[in-house]
Structures are given as C-alpha cells and as structure tokens.
N, C-alpha and C positions, 0 to 999 in steps of 0.2 A: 504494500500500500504506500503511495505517493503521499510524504506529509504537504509538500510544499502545493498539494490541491487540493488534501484534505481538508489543511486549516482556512483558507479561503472559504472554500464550499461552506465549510461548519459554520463562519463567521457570515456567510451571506444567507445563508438559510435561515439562522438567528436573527436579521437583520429584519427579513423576509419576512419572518412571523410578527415581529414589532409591530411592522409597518399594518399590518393586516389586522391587526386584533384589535376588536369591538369590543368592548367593556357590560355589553347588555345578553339578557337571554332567551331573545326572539329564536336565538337557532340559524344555522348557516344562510347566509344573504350573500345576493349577489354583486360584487363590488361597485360601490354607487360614487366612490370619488376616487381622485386623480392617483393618490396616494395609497389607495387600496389597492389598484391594479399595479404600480411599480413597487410594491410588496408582493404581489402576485411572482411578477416577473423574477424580482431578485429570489423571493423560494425557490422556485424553479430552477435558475439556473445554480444556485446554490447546491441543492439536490443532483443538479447533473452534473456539476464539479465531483463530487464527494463519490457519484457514481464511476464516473471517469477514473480517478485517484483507485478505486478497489479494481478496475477493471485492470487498470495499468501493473498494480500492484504482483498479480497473480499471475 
C-alpha cells in the first residue's frame, strides 16, 4: 500500500465528509448547495485515491 496516496485520499475523504454533513435528521437529501456537491466531489475522489494507493500496493 502506497502511503504517499493513502494519506491524501484519507485526508480528502475526511475533508469530503465535513463539507457534506447536515447537522438535522430529515434522512439523506439530495445536495441543494454549492458546497454540498464539492464535498461530494472531494469524497469521491478521496475514496478513489485511497483505492488506487491499495490497488498499487499489492
């Protein structure tokens, strides 16, 4: 496993969830501002860092 994409990935997907998290308990919604969907983005590509880095790894 690749640290030098793991820790990135880890660090963006943490970043990713921040940006996304709604404090109320309506239940999953679908992203309604600016800042929801590049929380979106950065999860993702955070996850597919972190995927990369185990793929590499092995």
């Amino acid at each position: 496993m690749r640290l030098g994409l793991l820790i990135p990935g880890a660090a963006l997907s943490l970043a990713g969830v921040a940006l996304t998290a709604e404090f109320d308990l309506i239940g999953p919604q679908f992203p309604d501002a600016p800042v929801e969907w590049v929380g979106w983005i950065v999860l993702l590509l955070g996850l597919f860092l972190m995927r990369l880095a185990a793929a590499r790894g092995s």
